[in-house]
SEDREN-858558 format. One record per residue (C-alpha): x, y, z; residue number from 1. Coordinates in steps of 0.2 Angstrom, whole numbers. Layout:
<sites>
<u X | v Y | w Z | n NUM>
...
</sites>
This chain:
<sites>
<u 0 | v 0 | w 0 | n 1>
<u 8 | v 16 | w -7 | n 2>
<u 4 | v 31 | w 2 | n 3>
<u 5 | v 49 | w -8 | n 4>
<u 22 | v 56 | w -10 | n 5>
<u 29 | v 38 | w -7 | n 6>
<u 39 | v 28 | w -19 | n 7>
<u 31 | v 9 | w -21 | n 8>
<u 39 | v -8 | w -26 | n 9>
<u 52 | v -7 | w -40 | n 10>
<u 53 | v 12 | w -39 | n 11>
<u 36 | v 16 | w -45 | n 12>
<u 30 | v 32 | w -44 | n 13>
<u 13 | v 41 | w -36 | n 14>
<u 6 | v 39 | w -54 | n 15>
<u 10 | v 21 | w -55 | n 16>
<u 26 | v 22 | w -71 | n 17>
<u 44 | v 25 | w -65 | n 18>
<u 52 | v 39 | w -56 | n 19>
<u 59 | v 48 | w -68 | n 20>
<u 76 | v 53 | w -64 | n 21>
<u 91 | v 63 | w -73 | n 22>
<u 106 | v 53 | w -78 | n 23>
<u 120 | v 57 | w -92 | n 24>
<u 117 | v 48 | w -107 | n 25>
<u 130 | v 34 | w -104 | n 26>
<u 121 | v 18 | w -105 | n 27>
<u 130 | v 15 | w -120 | n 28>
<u 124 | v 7 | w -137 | n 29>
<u 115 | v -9 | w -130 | n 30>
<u 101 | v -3 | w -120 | n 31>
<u 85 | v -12 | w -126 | n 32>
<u 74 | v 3 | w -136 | n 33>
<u 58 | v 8 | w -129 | n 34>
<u 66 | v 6 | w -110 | n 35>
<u 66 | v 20 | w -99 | n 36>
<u 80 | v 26 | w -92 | n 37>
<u 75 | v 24 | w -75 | n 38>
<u 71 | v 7 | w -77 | n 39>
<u 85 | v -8 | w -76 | n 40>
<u 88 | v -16 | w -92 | n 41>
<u 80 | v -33 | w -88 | n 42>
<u 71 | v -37 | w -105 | n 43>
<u 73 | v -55 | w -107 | n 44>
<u 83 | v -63 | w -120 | n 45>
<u 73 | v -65 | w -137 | n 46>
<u 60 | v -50 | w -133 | n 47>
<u 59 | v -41 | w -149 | n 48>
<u 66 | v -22 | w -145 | n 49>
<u 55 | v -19 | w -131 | n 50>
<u 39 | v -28 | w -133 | n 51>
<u 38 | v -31 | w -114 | n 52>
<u 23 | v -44 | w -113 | n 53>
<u 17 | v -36 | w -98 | n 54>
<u 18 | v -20 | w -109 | n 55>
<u 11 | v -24 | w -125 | n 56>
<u -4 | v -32 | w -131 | n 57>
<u -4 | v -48 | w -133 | n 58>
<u -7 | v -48 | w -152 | n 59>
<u 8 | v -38 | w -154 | n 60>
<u 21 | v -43 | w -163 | n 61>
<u 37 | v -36 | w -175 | n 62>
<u 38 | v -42 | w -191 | n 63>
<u 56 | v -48 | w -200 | n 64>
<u 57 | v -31 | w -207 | n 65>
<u 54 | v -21 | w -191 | n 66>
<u 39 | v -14 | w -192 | n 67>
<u 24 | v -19 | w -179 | n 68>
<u 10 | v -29 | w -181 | n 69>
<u -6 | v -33 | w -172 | n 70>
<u -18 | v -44 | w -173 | n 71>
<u -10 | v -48 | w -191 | n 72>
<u -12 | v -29 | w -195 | n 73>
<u 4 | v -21 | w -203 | n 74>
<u 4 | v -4 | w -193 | n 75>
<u 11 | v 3 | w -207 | n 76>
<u -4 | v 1 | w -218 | n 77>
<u -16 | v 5 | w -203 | n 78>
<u -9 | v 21 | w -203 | n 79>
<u -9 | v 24 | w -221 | n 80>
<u -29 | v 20 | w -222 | n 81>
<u -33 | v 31 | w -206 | n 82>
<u -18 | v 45 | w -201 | n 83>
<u -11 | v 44 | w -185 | n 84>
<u -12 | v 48 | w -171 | n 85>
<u -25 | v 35 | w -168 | n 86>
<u -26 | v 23 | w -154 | n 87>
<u -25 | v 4 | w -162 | n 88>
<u -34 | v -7 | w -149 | n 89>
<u -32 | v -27 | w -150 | n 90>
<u -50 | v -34 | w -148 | n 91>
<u -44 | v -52 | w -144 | n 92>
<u -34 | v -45 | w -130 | n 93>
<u -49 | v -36 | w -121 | n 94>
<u -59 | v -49 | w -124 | n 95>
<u -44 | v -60 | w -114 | n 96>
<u -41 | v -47 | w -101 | n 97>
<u -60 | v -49 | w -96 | n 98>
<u -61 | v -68 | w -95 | n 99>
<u -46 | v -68 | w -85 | n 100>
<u -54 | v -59 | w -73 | n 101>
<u -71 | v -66 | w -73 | n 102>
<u -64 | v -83 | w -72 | n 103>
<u -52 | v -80 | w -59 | n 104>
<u -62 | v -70 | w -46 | n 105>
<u -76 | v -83 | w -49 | n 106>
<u -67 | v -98 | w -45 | n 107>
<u -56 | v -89 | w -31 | n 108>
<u -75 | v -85 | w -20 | n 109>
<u -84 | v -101 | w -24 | n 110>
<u -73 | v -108 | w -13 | n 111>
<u -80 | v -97 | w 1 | n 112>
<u -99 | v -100 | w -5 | n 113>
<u -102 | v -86 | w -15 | n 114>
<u -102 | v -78 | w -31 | n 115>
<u -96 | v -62 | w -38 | n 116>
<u -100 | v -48 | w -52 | n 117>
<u -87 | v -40 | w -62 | n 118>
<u -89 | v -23 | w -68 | n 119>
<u -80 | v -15 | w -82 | n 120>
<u -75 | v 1 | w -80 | n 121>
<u -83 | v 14 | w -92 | n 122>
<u -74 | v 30 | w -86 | n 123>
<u -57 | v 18 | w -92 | n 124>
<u -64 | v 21 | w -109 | n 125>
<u -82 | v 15 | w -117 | n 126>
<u -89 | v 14 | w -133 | n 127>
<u -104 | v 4 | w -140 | n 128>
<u -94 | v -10 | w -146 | n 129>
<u -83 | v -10 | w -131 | n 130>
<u -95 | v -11 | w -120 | n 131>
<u -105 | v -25 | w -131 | n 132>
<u -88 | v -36 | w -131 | n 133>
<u -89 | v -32 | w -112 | n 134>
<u -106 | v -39 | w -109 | n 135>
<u -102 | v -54 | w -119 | n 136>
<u -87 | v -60 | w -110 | n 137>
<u -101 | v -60 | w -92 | n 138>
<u -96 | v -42 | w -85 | n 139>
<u -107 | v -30 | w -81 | n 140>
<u -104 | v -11 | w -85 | n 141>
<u -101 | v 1 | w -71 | n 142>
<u -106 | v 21 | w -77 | n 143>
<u -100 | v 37 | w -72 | n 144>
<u -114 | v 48 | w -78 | n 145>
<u -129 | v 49 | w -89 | n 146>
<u -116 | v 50 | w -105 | n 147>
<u -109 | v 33 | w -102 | n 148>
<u -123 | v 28 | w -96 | n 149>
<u -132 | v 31 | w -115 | n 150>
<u -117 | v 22 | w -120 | n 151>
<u -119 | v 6 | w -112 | n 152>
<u -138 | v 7 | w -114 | n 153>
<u -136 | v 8 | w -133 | n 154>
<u -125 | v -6 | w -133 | n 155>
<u -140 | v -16 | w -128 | n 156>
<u -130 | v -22 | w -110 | n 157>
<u -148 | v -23 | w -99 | n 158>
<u -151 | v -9 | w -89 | n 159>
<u -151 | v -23 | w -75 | n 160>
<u -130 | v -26 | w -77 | n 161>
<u -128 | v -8 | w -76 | n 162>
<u -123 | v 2 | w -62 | n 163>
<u -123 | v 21 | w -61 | n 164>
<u -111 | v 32 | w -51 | n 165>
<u -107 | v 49 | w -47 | n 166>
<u -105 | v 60 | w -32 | n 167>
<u -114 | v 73 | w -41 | n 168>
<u -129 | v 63 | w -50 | n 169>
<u -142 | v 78 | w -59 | n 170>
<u -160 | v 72 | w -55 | n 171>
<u -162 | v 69 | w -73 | n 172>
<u -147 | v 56 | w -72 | n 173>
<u -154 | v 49 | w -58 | n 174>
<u -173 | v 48 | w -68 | n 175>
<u -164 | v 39 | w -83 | n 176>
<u -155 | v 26 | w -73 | n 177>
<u -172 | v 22 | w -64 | n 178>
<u -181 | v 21 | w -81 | n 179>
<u -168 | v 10 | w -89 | n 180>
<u -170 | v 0 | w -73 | n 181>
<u -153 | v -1 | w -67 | n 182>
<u -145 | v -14 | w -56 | n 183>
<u -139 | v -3 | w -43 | n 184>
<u -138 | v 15 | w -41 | n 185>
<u -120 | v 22 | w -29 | n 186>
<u -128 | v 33 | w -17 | n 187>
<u -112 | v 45 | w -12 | n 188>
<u -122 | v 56 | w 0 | n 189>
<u -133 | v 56 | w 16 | n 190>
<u -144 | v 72 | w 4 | n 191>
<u -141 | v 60 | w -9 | n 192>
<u -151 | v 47 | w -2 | n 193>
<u -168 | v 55 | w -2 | n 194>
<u -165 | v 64 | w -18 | n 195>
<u -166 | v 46 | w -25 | n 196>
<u -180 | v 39 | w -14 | n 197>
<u -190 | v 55 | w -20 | n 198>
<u -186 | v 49 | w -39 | n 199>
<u -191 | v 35 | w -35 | n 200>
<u -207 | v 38 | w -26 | n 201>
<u -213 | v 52 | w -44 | n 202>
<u -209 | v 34 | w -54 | n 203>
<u -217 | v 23 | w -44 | n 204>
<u -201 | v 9 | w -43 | n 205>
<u -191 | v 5 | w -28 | n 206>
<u -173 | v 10 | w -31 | n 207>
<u -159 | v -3 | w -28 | n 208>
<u -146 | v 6 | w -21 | n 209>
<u -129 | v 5 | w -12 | n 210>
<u -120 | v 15 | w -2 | n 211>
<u -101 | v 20 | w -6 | n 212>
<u -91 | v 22 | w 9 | n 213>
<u -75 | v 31 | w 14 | n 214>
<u -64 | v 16 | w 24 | n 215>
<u -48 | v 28 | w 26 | n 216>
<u -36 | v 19 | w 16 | n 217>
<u -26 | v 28 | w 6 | n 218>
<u -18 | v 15 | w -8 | n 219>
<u -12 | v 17 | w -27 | n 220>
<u -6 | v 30 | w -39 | n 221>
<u -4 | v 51 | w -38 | n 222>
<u -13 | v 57 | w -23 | n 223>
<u -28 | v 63 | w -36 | n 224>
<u -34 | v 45 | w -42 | n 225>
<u -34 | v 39 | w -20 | n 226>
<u -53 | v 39 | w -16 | n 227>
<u -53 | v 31 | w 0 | n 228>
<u -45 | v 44 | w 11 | n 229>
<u -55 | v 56 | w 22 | n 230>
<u -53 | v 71 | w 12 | n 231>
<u -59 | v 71 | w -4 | n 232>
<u -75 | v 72 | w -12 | n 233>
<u -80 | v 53 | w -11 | n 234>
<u -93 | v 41 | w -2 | n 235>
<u -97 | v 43 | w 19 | n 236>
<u -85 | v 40 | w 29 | n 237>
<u -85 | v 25 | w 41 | n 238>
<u -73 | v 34 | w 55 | n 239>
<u -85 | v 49 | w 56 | n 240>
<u -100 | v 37 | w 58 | n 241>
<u -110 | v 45 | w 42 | n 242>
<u -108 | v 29 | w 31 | n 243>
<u -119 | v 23 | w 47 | n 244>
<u -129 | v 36 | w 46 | n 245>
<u -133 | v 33 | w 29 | n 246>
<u -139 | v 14 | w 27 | n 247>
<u -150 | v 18 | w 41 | n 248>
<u -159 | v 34 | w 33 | n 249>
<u -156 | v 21 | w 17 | n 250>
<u -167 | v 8 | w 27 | n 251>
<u -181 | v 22 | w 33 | n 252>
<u -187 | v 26 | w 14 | n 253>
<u -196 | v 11 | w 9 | n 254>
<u -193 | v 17 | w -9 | n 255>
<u -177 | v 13 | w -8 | n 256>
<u -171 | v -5 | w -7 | n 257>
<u -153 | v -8 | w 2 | n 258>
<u -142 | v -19 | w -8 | n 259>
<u -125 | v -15 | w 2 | n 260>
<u -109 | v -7 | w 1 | n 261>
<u -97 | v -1 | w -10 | n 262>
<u -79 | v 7 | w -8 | n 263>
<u -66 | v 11 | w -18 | n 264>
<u -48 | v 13 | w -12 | n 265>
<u -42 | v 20 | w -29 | n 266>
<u -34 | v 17 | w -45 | n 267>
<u -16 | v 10 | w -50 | n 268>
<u -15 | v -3 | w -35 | n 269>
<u -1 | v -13 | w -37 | n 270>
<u -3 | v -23 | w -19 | n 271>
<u -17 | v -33 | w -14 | n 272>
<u -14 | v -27 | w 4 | n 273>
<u -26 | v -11 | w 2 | n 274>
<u -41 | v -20 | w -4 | n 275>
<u -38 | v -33 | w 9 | n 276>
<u -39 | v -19 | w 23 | n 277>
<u -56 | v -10 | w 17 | n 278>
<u -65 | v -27 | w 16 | n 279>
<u -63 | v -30 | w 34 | n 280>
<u -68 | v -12 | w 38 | n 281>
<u -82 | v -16 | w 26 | n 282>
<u -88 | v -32 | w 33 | n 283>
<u -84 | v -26 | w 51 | n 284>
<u -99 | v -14 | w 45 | n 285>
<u -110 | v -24 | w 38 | n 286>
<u -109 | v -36 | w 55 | n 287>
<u -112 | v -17 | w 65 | n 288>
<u -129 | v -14 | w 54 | n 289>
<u -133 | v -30 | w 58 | n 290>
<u -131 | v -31 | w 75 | n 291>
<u -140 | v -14 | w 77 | n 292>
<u -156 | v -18 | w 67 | n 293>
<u -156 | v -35 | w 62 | n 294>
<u -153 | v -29 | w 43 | n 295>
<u -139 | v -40 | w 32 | n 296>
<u -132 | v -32 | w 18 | n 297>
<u -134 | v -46 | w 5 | n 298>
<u -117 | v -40 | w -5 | n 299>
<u -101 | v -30 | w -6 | n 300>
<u -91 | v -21 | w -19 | n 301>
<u -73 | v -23 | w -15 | n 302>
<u -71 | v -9 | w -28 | n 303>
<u -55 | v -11 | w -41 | n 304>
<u -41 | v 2 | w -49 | n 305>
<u -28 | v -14 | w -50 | n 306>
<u -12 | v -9 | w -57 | n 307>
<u -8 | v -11 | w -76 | n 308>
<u 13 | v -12 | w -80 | n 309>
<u 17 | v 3 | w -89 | n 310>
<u 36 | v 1 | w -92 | n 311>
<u 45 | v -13 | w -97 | n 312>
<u 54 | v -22 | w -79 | n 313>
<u 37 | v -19 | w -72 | n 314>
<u 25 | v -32 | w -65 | n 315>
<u 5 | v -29 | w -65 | n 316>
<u -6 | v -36 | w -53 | n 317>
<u -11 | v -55 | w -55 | n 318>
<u -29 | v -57 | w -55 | n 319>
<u -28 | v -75 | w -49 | n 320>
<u -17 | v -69 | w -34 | n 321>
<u -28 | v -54 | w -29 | n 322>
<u -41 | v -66 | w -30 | n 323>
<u -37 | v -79 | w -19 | n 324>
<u -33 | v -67 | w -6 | n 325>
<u -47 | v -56 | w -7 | n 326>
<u -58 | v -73 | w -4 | n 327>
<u -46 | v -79 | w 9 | n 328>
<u -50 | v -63 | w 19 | n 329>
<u -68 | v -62 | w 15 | n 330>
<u -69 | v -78 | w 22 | n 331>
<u -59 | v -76 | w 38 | n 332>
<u -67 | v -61 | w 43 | n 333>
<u -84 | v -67 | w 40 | n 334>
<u -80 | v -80 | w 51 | n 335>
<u -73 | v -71 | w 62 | n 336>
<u -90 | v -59 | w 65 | n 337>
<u -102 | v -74 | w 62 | n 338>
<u -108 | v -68 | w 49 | n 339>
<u -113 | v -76 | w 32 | n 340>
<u -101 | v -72 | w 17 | n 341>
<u -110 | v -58 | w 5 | n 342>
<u -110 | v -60 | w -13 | n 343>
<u -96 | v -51 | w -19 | n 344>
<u -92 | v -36 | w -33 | n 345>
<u -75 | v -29 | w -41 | n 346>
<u -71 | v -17 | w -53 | n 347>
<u -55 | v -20 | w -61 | n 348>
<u -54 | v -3 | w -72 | n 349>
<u -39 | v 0 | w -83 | n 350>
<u -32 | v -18 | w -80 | n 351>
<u -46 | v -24 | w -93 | n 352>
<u -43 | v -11 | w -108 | n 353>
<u -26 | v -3 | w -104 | n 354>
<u -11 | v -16 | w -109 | n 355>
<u -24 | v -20 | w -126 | n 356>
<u -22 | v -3 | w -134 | n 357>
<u -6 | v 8 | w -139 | n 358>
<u -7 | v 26 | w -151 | n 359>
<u 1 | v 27 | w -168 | n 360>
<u 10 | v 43 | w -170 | n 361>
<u 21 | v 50 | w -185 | n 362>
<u 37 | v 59 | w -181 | n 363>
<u 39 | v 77 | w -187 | n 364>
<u 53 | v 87 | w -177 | n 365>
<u 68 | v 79 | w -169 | n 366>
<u 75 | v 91 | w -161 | n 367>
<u 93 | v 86 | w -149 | n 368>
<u 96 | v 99 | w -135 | n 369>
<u 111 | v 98 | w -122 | n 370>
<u 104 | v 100 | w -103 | n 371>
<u 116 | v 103 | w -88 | n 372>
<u 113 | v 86 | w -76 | n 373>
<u 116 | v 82 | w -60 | n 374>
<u 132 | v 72 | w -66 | n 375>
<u 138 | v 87 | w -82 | n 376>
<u 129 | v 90 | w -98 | n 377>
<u 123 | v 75 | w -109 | n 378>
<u 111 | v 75 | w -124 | n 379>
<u 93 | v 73 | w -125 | n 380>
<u 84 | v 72 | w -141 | n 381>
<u 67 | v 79 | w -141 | n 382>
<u 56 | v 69 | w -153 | n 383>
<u 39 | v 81 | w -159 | n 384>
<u 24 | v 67 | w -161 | n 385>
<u 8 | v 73 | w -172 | n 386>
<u -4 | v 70 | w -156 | n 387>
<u 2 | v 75 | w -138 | n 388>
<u -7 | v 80 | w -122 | n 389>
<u -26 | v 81 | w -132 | n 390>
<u -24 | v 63 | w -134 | n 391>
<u -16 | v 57 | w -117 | n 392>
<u -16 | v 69 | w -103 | n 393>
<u -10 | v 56 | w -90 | n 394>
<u 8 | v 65 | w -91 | n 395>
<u 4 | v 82 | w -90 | n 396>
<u -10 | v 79 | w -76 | n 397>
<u 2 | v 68 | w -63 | n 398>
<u 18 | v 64 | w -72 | n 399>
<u 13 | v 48 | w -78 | n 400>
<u 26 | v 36 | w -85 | n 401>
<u 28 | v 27 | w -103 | n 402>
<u 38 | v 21 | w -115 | n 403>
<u 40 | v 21 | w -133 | n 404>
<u 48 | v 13 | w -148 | n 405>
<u 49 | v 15 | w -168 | n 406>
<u 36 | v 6 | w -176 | n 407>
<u 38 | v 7 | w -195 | n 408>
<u 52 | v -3 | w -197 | n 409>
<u 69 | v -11 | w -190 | n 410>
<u 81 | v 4 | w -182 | n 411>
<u 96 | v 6 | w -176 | n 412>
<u 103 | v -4 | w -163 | n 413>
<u 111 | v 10 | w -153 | n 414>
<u 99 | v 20 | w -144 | n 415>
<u 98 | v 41 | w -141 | n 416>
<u 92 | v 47 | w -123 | n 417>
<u 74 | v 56 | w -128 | n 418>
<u 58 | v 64 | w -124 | n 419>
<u 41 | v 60 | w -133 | n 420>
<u 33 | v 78 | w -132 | n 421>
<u 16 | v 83 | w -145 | n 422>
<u 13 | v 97 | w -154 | n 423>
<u 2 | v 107 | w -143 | n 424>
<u 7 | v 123 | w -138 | n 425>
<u 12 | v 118 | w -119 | n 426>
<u 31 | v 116 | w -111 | n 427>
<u 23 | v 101 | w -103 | n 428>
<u 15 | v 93 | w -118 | n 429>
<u 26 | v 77 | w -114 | n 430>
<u 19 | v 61 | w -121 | n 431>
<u 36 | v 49 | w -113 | n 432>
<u 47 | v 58 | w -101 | n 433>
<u 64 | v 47 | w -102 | n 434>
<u 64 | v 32 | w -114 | n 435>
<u 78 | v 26 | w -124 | n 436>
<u 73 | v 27 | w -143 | n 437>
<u 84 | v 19 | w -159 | n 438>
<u 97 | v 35 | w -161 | n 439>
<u 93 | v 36 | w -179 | n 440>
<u 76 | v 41 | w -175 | n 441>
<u 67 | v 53 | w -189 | n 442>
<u 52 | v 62 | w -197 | n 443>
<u 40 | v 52 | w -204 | n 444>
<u 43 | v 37 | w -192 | n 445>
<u 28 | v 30 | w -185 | n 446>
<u 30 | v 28 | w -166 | n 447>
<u 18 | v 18 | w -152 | n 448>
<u 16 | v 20 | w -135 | n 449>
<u 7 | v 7 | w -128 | n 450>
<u -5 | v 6 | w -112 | n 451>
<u -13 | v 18 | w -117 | n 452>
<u -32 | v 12 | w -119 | n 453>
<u -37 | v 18 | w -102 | n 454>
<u -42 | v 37 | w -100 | n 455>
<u -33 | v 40 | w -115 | n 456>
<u -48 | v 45 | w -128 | n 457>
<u -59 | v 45 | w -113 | n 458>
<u -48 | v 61 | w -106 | n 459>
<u -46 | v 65 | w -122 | n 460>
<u -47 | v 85 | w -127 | n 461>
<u -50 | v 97 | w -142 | n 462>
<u -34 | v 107 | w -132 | n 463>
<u -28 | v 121 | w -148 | n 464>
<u -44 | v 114 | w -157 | n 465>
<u -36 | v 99 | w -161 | n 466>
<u -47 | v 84 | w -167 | n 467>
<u -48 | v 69 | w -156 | n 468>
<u -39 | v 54 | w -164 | n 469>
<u -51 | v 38 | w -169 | n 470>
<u -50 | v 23 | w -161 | n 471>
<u -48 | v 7 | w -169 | n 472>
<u -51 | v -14 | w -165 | n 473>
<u -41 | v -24 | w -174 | n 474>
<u -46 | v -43 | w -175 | n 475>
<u -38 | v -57 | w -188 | n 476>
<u -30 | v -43 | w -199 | n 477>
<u -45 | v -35 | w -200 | n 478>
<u -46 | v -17 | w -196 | n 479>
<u -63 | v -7 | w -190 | n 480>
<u -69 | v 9 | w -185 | n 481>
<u -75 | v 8 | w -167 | n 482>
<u -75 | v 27 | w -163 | n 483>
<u -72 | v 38 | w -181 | n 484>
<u -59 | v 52 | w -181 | n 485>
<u -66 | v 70 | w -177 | n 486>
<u -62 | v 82 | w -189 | n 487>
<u -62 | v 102 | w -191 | n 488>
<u -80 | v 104 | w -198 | n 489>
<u -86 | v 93 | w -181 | n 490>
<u -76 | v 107 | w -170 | n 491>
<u -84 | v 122 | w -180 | n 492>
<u -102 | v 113 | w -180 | n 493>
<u -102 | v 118 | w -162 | n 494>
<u -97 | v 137 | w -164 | n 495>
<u -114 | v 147 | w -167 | n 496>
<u -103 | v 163 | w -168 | n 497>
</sites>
């Protein structure tokens, strides 16, 4: 459990990349390319320059001439037939990722007695097909607000695998979810609560709701994407006694039906030891509502944000391991508080659609510039990408880490010290801070960053009124359109000056 302003295992950062540190340029000629520099150099023997499996998709591979390919797709000729940037997304992959987690979280709690529900993650990114794919692979589809809600209700997932949240729901959000006939609204306020039950009461349904609760651990990433501290704008706290105070003003409007609880620690995890934590102080408050009122919450959502590796060297969560020792704890505690064992819920949010996506860029300006380091001067070349901080703000919002490499074909073996940076009008328009890219980088290469599925378009901006970049699934070779490329006439269509 990472605490903000700490360093985790491995170095990692806040944001959950790589501490980004200034060394001279003396790693010689061998250093793998796409590797940070503030990463050991442990690609293993027979990786292809960089294509960390925990990094890239699995459908990724480089061809004998250099240039990547996924899912049978020649980036090269992806970017010919829909520009770059774009984000290039392997279906197969997601569809893998989602499985994996499905299946593992399923067997891990059905040795406890009990089930449990995966919810994709719609504020990671959604679309219609994404979310279809979702629903086929038995997750349900957690939304953010009535946008992504539309989204998943136009995919045709049943308003009864949805879940709706927000910490700032508008009565009409709250109106469409009750007509679509959610599965679960997230209430995140004690006002909250009767702002729902008096929806519900003008409808004439009974809302199923949980209530999201504050448990006071603080674990993940950049102190921005922790939601399970006392001060921030999240849930009821547990500590302060309104989490409490909430399930029983929940219990007292009989329009509303109490389904149970729901927390979230926050995004980036990397160590099962944080979830572990806020399901005892979950369950612990579960046995307390009991106790008090004879009331058994009949399921918990252990919430998600498990960690994706976004540098080669580093290790993601394993969602056969988290598993087993969520439903090893689950189990104890229940036993523990004689209580039975709730059915259980999970969000794993980027894990599922990060690692399946990377963005093609083209090179324009390569720029080298000599800067004064700890340890003397040492060159860094500064590589210009058509796309930048409108595409993926993650670096420019909380330093995030990534890593690069050249994708249009074989390069050079030695390697330059670089910075990915866009085109955006913004000294902090970084898309890689430190990566080691083939020295013989040049315009007109086309360049991939992977992991970047996950709040990539879904942060995405029209920042200097650039168009947002298309997003595409490849599957067998075959190339489609999931989410087109905005263009000029789509910004202007909104100016009625």
């Amino acid at each position: 459990m990472t605490r903000a302003g700490q360093t985790g295992p491995a170095g990692t950062d806040v944001a959950g990349g790589t501490v980004g540190t200034d060394v001279p340029d003396a790693a010689g000629p061998h250093v793998t390319e796409g590797v940070s520099v503030s990463v050991p150099d442990g690609v293993a023997p027979g990786q292809a320059a960089g294509l960390d499996p925990q990094v890239w998709s699995s459908g990724v591979t480089r061809g004998p001439d250099g240039a990547l390919r996924v899912a049978g797709a020649d980036v090269r000729d992806i970017a010919r037939e829909h520009g770059t940037p774009a984000y290039v997304l392997d279906e197969a992959d997601f569809r893998r990722r989602a499985r994996t987690y499905r299946e593992a979280f399923t067997r891990a709690f059905a040795t406890i007695g009990t089930g449990v529900d995966v919810y994709y993650a719609g504020k990671a990114f959604l679309s219609v097909a994404v979310a279809r794919w979702a629903h086929e692979e038995g997750l349900r589809v957690d939304t953010a607000t009535g946008g992504e809600l539309a989204v998943a209700l136009r995919a045709g997932v049943p308003g009864a695998d949805i879940g709706l949240h927000g910490n700032n729901k508008s009565d009409a959000e709250i109106a469409r979810a009750l007509d679509a006939g959610v599965g679960r609204l997230i209430v995140d306020s004690l006002a909250e609560v009767d702002r729902v039950a008096d929806a519900a009461a003008r409808t004439g349904r009974r809302a199923p709701v949980m209530v999201r609760v504050t448990t006071g651990i603080h674990a993940g990433g950049h102190e921005y994407i922790s939601t399970a501290h006392e001060d921030q704008k999240f849930g009821l706290s547990v500590a302060g006694g309104q989490a409490l105070e909430a399930l029983h003003a929940v219990l007292a409007r009989p329009e509303l039906e109490l389904l149970g609880l729901h927390s979230h620690i926050g995004s980036q995890i990397l160590d099962a030891a944080g979830f572990e934590e806020a399901a005892r102080t979950l369950l612990r408050l579960r046995a307390d509502l009991h106790e008090g009122t004879g009331y058994l919450l009949g399921e918990v959502d252990l919430g998600g944000g498990y960690g994706v590796a976004y540098l080669p060297g580093e290790t993601p969560v394993d969602p056969v391991e988290v598993a087993g020792r969520l439903a090893a704890t689950v189990g104890a505690v229940c036993t523990e508080l004689g209580t039975p064992v709730p059915r259980i819920s999970i969000e794993p949010g980027r894990a599922i659609v990060g690692p399946t996506t990377f963005t093609l860029y083209t090179v324009g300006t390569v720029k080298p510039v000599t800067v004064e380091g700890d340890d003397g001067a040492f060159t860094r070349t500064y590589v210009s990408v058509d796309g930048g901080m409108s595409d993926n703000l993650r670096p420019a919002l909380y330093g995030a880490q990534y890593t690069a490499t050249v994708a249009s074909r074989a390069a050079a073996t030695d390697t330059a010290r670089s910075r990915v940076v866009g085109k955006h009008c913004e000294s902090g328009d970084i898309v890689v801070h430190d990566v080691r890219l083939a020295a013989d980088v040049r315009p007109g290469d086309l360049l991939a960053v992977p992991v970047t599925g996950a709040y990539g378009r879904s942060m995405a901006s029209n920042y200097n009124h650039v168009p947002r970049p298309p997003v595409l699934a490849v599957t067998d070779g075959v190339v489609r359109v999931l989410v087109r490329r905005e263009t000029e006439d789509d910004l202007l269509a909104l100016d009625l000056g």
